[in-house]
N, C-alpha and C positions, 0 to 999 in steps of 0.2 A: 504493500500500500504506500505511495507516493503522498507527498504533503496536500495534494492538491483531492486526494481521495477522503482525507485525512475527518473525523467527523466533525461535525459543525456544533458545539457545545453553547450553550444561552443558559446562564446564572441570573435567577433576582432574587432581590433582598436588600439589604441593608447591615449597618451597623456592624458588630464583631463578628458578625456569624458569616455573613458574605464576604470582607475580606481572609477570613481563616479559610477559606473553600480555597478561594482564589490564590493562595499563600501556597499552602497545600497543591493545589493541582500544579502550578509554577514548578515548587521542586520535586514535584514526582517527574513531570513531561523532561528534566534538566538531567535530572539523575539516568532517564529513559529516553538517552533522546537519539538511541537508535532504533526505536520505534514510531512509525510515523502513525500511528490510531488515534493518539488525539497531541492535537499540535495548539499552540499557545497564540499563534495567529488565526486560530477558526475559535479565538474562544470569544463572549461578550459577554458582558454582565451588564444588568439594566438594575439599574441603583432609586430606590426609592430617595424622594425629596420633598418627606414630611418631616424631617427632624427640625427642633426649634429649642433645644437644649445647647447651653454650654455656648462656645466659642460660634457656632453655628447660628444659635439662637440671637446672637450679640450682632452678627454681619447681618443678618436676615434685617432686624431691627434698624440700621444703621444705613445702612446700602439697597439695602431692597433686593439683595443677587437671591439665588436658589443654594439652599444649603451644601457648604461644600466641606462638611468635616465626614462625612459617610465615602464620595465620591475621591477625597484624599487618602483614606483608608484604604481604596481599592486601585489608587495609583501606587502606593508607597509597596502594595501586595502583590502586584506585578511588577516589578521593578526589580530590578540591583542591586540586593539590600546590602550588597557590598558597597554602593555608589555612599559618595558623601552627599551628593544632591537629595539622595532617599531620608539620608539620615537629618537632612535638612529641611524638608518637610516634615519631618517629627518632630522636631523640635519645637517647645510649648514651654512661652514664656511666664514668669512666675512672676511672685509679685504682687506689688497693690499698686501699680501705675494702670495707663489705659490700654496696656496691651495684656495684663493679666491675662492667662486662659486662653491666649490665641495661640494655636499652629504656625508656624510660616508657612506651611502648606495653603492652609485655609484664605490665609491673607495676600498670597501668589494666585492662586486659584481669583479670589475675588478682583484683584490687580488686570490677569492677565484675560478677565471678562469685560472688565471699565476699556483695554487697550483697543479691544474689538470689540466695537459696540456694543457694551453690555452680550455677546456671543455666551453663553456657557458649554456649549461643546466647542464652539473654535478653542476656549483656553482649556477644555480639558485635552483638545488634538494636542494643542501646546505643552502642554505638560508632560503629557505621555511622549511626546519625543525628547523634553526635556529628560526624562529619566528614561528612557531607551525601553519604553514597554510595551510587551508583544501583546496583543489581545486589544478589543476594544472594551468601553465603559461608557456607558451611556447614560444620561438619566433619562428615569422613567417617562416625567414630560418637563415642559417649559416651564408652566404654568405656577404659578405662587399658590400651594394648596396649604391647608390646614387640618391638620385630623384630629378628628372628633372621636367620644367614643359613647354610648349611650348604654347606660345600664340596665340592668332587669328591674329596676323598679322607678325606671322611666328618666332618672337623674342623666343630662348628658354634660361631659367633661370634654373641655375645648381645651387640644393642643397636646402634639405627640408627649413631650417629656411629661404631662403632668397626668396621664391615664396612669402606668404602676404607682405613681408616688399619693393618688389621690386618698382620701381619708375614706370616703363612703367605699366600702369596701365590697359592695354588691357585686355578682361578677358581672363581665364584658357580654351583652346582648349580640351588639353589631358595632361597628366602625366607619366612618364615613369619611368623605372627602370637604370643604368647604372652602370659598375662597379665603384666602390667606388678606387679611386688609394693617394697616399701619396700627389702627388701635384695635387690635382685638381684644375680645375678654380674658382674660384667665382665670376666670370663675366660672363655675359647674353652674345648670340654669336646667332650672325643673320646671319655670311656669307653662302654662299649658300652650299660650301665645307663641312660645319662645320654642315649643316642643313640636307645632304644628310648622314654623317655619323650618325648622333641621326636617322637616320630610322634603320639601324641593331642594333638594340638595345637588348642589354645586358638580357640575359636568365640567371636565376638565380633559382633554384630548392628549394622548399619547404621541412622543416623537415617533414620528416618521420612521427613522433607521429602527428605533427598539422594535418596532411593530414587523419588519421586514427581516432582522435577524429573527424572529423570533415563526416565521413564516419556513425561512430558509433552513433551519433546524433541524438535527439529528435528534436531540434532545435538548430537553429545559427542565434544568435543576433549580426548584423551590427550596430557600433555607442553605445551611440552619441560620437560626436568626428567631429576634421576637416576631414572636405568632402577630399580633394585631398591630403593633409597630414597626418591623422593619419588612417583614412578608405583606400581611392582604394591603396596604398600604399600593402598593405599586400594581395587584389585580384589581384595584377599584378605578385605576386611571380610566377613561372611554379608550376601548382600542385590545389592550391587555389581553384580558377574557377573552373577547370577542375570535381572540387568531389565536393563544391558544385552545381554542375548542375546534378549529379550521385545521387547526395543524396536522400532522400526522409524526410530529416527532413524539418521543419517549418523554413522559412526562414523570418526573421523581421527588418527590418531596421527601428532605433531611430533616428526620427530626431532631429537637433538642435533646441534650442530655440531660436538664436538669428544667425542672417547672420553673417558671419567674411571677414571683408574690406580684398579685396586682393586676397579672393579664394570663394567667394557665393556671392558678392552683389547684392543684392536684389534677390536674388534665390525664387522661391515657392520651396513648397515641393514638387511635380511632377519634379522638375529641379533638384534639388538633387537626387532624385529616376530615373530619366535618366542621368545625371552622374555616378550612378556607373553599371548603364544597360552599358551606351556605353564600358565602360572601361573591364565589366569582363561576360561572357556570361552564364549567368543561370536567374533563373523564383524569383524573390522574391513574397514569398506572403502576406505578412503584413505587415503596414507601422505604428508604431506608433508614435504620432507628440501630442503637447501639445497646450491645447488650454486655460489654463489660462493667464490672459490679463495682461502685468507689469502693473507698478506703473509708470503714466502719468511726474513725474520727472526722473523717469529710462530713459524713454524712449527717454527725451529731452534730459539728459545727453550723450546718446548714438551716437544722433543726430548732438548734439554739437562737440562730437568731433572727428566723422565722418566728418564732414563738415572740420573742422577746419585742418585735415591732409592732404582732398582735395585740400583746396584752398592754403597752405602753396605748396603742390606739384606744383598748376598752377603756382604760385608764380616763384616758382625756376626756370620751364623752361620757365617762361617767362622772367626772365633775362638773363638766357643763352642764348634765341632767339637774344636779344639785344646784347651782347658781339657778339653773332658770324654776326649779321648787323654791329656793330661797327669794327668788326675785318675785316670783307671783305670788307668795304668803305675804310680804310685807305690802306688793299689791291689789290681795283679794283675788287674783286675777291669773292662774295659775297657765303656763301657756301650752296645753295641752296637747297640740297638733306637733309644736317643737320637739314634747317628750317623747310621740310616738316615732315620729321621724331617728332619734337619738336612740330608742330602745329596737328599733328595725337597723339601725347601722351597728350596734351592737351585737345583736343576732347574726348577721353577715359576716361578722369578724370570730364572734365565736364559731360558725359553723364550717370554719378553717383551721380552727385550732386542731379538731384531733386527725384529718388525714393528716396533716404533716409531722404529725407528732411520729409519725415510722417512715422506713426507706424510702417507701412508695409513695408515699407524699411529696418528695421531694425530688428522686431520681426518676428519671421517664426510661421506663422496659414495660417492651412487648410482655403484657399478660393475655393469654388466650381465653381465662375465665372473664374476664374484662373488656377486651379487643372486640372488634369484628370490622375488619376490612375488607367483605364483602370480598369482591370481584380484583379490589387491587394486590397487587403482588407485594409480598413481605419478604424485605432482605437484611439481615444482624449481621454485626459485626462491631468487632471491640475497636470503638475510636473513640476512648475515653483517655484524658490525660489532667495533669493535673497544672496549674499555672496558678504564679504568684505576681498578685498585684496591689497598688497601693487604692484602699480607697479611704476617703476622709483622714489623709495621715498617717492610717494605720498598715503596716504590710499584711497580707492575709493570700491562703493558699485558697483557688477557686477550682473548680470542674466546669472541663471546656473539651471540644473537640479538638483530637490532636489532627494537625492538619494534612502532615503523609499518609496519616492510618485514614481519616478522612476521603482523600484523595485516591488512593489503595481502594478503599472498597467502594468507590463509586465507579472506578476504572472497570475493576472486576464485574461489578454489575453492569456494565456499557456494554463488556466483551460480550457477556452473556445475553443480551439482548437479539 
């Protein structure tokens, strides 16, 4: 098989999970590269551009560009991480000046879009030959979006970063698209006015190329990555869906290895794989999920401080229950509607506390008494690894997909198609 035979590979996602694929497949095809089955110039990735967090969040606000700390992610992933260019795009100034928290990546990225007229794929072409990177990266569309997310008891929560970190702990109903405007809210909005507007919801058209790679395709790898954040995000584009359901490539969705408080608790994998069935209308046919087992202190760690975010939550609105008894005693006037709302977000928090309280709560494996993927094909494989990161100051060891074992068994799984 010659390069030009070579299969034609399409990744979406976002966030860590899409650059760890992309990372991954790079040094497997490097290490393999006297095999020509799958080649790093047929590969693309189409990058969702709903994040509004962090360094991202800051230019969006600022500039108006499309978010470019996911999309830098996936250059630096492809790339030479030998190059010093690579390694200067990573770099993430500190600080309490005005560039706190920014990438130079992000801040090139946003530069070399102002150079060509506000273009964001001309500076992502730019970049990518800046760092000599084989593969294309696309974003999903042009369009300035905003994602929503609407809960089971009707509550919706405007804006990717603040759906897991939100308080009402209800799970995730559905996800949506809206336009993205300079003053948004970042307040959760429950009135009924405000509830019937989030149904005409905001259509928003997909690039061109993404829609055409993803037509031209051998296969389209879904994940890993967050379920409602960095995945259905980029199927809810107009376009997306529509061609993959047209296609006739292989369709695979990677799952996670570990549930994320806030948007999966305690998910199977069948619950993932009908999450993005509901959300976007086409046939996936292979599910790949990992079945190596963590490490029984990972697991408590996890455990620990799951728990410890829930009960701190019940905490809070059980004082606020109290202030607002204490407020309506001395008023006569006890505010009833408040309590019940406070005693239903309590219930949603306690009724997470005991799955995660075991493995299963927190590590996502194929159970077959639990499972049912129907019609789709089910593929395991151990691409569990363990990585250490800082967050809030603190260093702490996390469960992630290692990205050759990753790569390895998705390879495997192609062959066998």
């Amino acid at each position: 098989m010659n390069k030009q035979n070579a299969l034609k590979l399409v990744c979406i996602g976002g966030g860590t999970g899409l650059s760890t694929l992309l990372r991954g497949l790079k040094r497997y095809i490097n290490a393999n590269n006297k095999s020509d089955f799958v080649v790093l110039e047929n590969l693309t990735a189409i990058v969702s551009v709903s994040d509004d967090g962090g360094s991202s969040g800051k230019l969006i606000d600022e500039f108006g560009v499309l978010p470019p700390g996911d999309i830098r992610n996936c250059l630096v992933a492809l790339s030479d991480e030998a190059q010093i260019m690579a390694k200067l795009f990573e770099y993430r100034f500190e600080g309490d000046g005005s560039l706190a928290g920014h990438s130079v990546g992000n801040l090139l990225l946003c530069a070399l879009a102002k150079l060509h007229n506000d273009s964001f794929p001309k500076a992502i072409r730019v970049a990518s030959s800046v760092l000599a990177v084989k593969g294309k990266i696309l974003p999903a569309t042009l369009e300035a979006t905003l994602l929503c997310a609407e809960l089971a008891d009707g509550e919706i929560v405007r804006g990717e970063s603040l759906i897991p970190k939100r308080s009402n702990r209800e799970p995730i109903k559905r996800v949506y698209l809206a336009p993205r405007t300079d003053g948004h809210s970042d307040e959760s909005i429950t009135s009924s006015s405000s509830l019937e507007a989030s149904k005409s919801e905001f259509v928003c058209q997909a690039l061109d190329e993404a829609m055409e790679a993803i037509d031209q395709a051998d296969a389209v790898i879904l994940g890993p990555g967050s379920l409602y954040t960095s995945i259905i995000p980029s199927l809810l584009v107009k376009g997306i869906a529509e061609v993959l359901k047209r296609s006739s490539a292989a369709k695979i969705f990677v799952c996670n290895v570990m549930n994320e408080p806030g948007e999966t608790d305690n998910y199977s994998v069948s619950e993932h794989v009908q999450a993005i069935l509901n959300h976007a209308d086409f046939k996936l046919d292979y599910v790949l999920a990992n079945n190596g087992l963590a490490r029984k202190e990972l697991i408590d760690q996890y455990i620990r401080e799951q728990l410890s975010e829930q009960f701190a939550g019940i905490a809070q609105y059980a004082s606020e229950a109290i202030d607002t008894l204490q407020d309506g005693a001395g008023e006569g006037n006890v505010d009833l509607e408040r309590l019940r709302t406070i005693s239903a977000r309590i219930k949603a928090l306690s009724n997470t506390i005991g799955p995660v309280n075991s493995a299963d709560g927190v590590q996502i494996l194929f159970d077959p008494k639990r499972d049912n993927l129907e019609n789709i094909k089910l593929q395991e494989e151990d691409m569990l690894c363990e990585v250490e990161i800082v967050e809030r100051g603190i260093r702490k060891t996390v469960l992630r997909h290692h990205p050759e074992k990753l790569a390895y068994a998705l390879i495997k799984l192609l062959a066998g198609i």
